[in-house]
N, C-alpha and C positions, 0 to 999 in steps of 0.2 A: 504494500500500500504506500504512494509518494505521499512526501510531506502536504503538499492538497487536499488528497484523500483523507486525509487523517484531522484533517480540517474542515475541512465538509463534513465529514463525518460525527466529529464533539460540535461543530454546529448543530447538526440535527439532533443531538440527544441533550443541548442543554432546555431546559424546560424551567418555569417556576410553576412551585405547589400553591396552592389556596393562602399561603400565608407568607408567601413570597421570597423564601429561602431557594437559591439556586442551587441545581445538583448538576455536574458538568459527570453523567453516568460514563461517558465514551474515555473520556480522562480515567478513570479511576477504575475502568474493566482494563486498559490498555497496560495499565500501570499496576496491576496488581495490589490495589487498594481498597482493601474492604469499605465499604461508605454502609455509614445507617444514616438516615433521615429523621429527624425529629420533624413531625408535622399532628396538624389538627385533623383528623378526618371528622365526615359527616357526622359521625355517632358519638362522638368523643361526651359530649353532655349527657347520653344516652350511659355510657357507660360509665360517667363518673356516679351519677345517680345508684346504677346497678349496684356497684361497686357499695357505697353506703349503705343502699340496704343489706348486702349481704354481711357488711360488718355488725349493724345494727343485728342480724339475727345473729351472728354470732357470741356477740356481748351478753345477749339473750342468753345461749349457752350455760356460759361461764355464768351469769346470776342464777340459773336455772342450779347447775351443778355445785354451787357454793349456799343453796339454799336448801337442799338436800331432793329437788323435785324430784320424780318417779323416771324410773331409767326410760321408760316408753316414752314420755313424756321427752328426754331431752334426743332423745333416737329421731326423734319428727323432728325438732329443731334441728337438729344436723343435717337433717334430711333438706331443711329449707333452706340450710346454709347452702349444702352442696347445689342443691340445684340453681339457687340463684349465679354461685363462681359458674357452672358450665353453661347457662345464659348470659352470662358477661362473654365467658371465651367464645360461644358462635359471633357475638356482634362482633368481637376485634377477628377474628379469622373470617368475618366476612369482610370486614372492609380492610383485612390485609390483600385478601385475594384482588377483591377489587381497584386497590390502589398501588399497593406494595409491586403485588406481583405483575401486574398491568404494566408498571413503569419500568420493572425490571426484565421483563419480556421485550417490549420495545427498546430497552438499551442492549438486548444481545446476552442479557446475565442465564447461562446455562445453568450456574450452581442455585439459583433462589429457588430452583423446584427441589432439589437434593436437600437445600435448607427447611424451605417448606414441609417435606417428605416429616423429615426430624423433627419440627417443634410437632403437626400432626401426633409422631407419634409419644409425645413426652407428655402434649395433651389430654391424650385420648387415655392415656393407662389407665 
């Protein structure tokens, strides 16, 4: 690829995100440099909410368990705990897919599906 090419080329892969941080992807695949993105996606409100209530039932818990309630009883609150963190993790895995992995497709990034693959399965366990 001439020095041009390679120039046209981080031309067309610089892009800004929604909050206006530039990522020059074509530079930092060429150059063997991991880049992560700090950005706001769509959901971010969505998830920060999420996020609180599943501590709020957690806290639950812990007063639940420090006031001696009935094991059943805190078994359903964990239960609420859990399912709320794996409703937080579809919306960030949705709009990793959507955003993340979008932009890392278009820069030519072969490892973010190998990456993907991995947190997938750290998630899922």
């Amino acid at each position: 690829m001439s020095e041009g090419d390679i120039q046209e080329h981080i031309h067309e892969h610089n892009h800004t995100h929604e909050h206006d941080a530039q990522y020059d992807h074509a530079y930092c695949h060429a150059h063997g440099i991991a880049h992560t993105h700090n950005h706001v996606h769509e959901n971010q409100k969505a998830v920060v909410n999420r996020l609180a209530r599943a501590i709020g039932h957690l806290e639950k818990v812990k007063r639940m368990v420090e006031e001696g309630y009935d094991c059943s009883e805190v078994l359903i609150q964990l239960a609420a705990v859990r399912s709320a963190l794996d409703g937080t993790g579809k919306v960030i895995l949705k709009d990793h897919l959507r955003h993340c992995m979008v932009d890392a497709v278009a820069a030519g990034d072969e490892t973010a599906i190998d990456g993907l693959c991995q947190v997938v399965d750290k998630f899922m366990k």
